[in-house]
N, C-alpha and C positions, 0 to 999 in steps of 0.2 A: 504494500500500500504506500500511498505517499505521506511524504510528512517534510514541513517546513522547514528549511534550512536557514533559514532566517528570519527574521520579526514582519509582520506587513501590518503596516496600520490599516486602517479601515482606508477604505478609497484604491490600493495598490493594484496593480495593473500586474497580476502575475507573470515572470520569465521563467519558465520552467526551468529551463537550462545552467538558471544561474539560481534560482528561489527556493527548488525542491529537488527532495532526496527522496531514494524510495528504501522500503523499511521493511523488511519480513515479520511478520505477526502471527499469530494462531487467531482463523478468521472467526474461532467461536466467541473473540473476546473484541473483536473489530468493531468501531461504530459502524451504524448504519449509514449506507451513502457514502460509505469511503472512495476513491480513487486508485486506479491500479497504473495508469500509466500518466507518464509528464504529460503529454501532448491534451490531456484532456484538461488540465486546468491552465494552461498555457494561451494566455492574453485574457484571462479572465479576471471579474474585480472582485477582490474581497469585500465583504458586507460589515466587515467585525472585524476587530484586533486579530491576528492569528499572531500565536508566538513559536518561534524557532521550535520543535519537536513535533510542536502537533499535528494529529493526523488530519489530513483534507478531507473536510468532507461536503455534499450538496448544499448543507444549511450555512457554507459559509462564504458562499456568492448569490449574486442577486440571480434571480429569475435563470436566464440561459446564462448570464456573469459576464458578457463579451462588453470587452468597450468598444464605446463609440466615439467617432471621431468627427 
């Protein structure tokens, strides 16, 4: 699953490449709505402080999460 490599305030415009690390877990103790690959939250906005470790999950970008320009 993914999990934050770094702090993103609320507002952040996810770079996967550079923002997130992926993390092996036992999925019976997984949030719901987690993430399994970069690419999927990559250019997406966080909704909420996320801090460095935690895991990504749906409730923590808006609606589809994509910014706009």
């Amino acid at each position: 699953m993914l999990v934050a490599s770094q702090d993103m305030p609320l507002g952040t415009v996810v770079a996967a490449t550079s923002m997130v690390t992926t993390k092996q877990v036992d999925v019976t103790s997984a949030p719901i709505g987690y993430f399994t690959a970069p690419s999927d939250v990559d250019g997406l906005v966080v909704r909420k402080d996320v801090h460095s470790g935690d895991v990504l999950v749906e409730d923590d970008f808006n609606g589809t999460g994509l910014a706009t320009s």
